[in-house]
C-alpha positions, 0 to 999 in steps of 0.5 A: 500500500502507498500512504499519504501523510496528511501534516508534517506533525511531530507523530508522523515521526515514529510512525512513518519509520514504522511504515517503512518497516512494513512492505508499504511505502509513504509515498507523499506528505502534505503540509499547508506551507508547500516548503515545510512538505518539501523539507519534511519529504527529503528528510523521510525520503518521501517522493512527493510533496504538497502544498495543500491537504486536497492536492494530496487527497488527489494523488491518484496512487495512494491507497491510504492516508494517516491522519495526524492533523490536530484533534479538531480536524480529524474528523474533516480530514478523515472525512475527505479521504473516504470521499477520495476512496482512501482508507484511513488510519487516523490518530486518537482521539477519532474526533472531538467527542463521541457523536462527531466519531460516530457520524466518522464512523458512519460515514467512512462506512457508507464510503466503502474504506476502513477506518482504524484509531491509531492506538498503537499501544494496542497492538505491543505485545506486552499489551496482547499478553496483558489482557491474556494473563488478567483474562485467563490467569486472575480472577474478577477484576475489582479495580484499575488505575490508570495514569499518563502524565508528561510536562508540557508548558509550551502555550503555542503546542496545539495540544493547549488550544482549546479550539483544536480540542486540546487538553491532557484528557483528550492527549493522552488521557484518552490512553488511561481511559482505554486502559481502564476500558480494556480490562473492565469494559464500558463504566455507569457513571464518571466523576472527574476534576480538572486543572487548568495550570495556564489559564489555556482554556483545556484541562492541563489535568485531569483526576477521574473516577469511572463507576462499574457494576458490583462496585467495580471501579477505575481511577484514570488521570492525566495531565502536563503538568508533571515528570514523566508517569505511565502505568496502569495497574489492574487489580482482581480478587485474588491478584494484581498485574502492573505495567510501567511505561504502559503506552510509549516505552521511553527506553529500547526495551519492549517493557515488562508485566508483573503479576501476583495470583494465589501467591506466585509471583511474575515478571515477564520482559518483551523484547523491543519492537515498533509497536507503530509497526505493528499497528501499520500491519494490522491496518493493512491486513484489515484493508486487504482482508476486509477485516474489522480492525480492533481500535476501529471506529465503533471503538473509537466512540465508546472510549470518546463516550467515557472522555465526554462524561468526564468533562460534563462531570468536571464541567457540573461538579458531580458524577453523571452517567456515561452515554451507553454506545 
């Protein structure tokens, strides 16, 4: 397959190695300064540069685009590239809340291509093998805390600005609450508090509290506002497995699980890989077979569903319900 790169962001970064990895080629980039597109092509050794998203999108040799815009044009852009008969593998969040991926969703399915949320954590290995062990080796799992932090100050980021659906919520929140809902699926209710350090008009942080049946629960939290922190840590009734540095490993390691049950004790080590490599695969493979992919559009809604309630609830103060999917 040849990709397209809508953006020159900073993300296309680690992905476009991990395509090239891959048996598929980025063949063209597109920025809104032509300059910027021909700087960023000779870096990647892309060969072909535009000026313009649209001049891209009528690149009659693409097969597919990755969609790295900021969160507010996602879905825009995402919507263009179907009606060019692109398939798409957009960056999380899908869109900037939940009805907006699902009309996403819908539309890109009327159009006949797939459409993948690049949650590229999803497909590490460590991932796959810690859902297996919680699924298969430990009980009813009671609780999860989930957590994504770095330190951000810069008020130019687009990530600060409130109009291109920024926050630390919808940055990298998004991936404590697809956490949270891996292993104890979709919440009842959310309660949440907010922080705003800059006065940017987004949360720069974010505490929330996702409420199960049986009493169940998932802490999730978020923000830029400290040092470096990922981890999410699932607890059962008769264990607990831990991951560090659960989404983006900072090292060349692959990571490691621990987990306890019945009294024995595990670490597992992974070897490193591209997880953005393989996350390009699946997309691929799900192109040419048809396939659903696992973070696909219906995905894409129910994690939005649960990032909404947490702002209406941070917004009114108090716990409110989570919009079934």
């Amino acid at each position: 397959m040849n990709f397209g790169i809508i953006s020159t962001a900073n993300i296309g970064r680690a992905v476009i190695p991990g395509i090239a990895a891959t048996d598929h080629e980025v063949t063209a980039v597109a920025s809104r300064d032509r300059t910027k597109a021909e700087t960023f092509a000779d870096e990647f050794g892309i060969a072909n540069a535009y000026g313009s998203y649209e001049a891209l999108l009528a690149d009659d040799d693409l097969d597919a685009v990755y969609n790295p815009l900021p969160n507010a044009l996602h879905a825009e852009w995402t919507k263009r590239a179907a009606d060019a008969g692109l398939h798409v593998l957009c960056e999380k969040p899908l869109a900037s809340d939940a009805k907006e991926a699902r009309e996403v969703s819908e539309y890109c399915a009327e159009q006949g291509v797939t459409l993948m949320e690049a949650f590229m954590y999803r497909y590490h290995p460590r991932t796959e093998r810690a859902a297996e062990v919680v699924r298969e080796e430990l009980g009813d799992v009671r609780s999860v805390k989930s957590s994504f932090q770095f330190p951000l100050d810069d008020p130019e980021d687009v990530r600060l600005n409130p109009d291109l659906a920024g926050g630390s919520l919808m940055d990298v929140g998004c991936y404590a609450v697809s956490a949270a809902r891996l292993f104890l699926g979709e919440p009842r209710r959310a309660y949440a508090t907010t922080h705003d350090a800059g006065d940017y008009g987004v949360d720069t942080k974010l505490a929330g509290v996702l409420e199960y049946d049986d009493g169940r629960t998932a802490q999730v939290s978020c923000g830029f506002e400290t040092s470096d922190t990922q981890y999410y840590r699932v607890e059962t009734e008769d264990g607990w497995l831990e991951a560090p540095s659960a989404f983006v490993p900072r090292d060349d390691s692959g990571g490691t699980i621990e987990y306890e049950v019945d009294g024995r004790h595990v670490i597992e080590e992974f070897d490193s890989t591209d997880q953005y490599r393989l996350e390009v695969e699946h997309f691929a493979d799900c192109v040419e077979s048809g396939a659903t992919p696992n973070t696909d559009g219906d995905e894409a809604v129910r994690n939005l569903a649960v990032i909404d309630a947490l702002y209406e609830s941070a917004e009114k103060g108090e716990s409110v319900a989570v919009e079934q999917q």
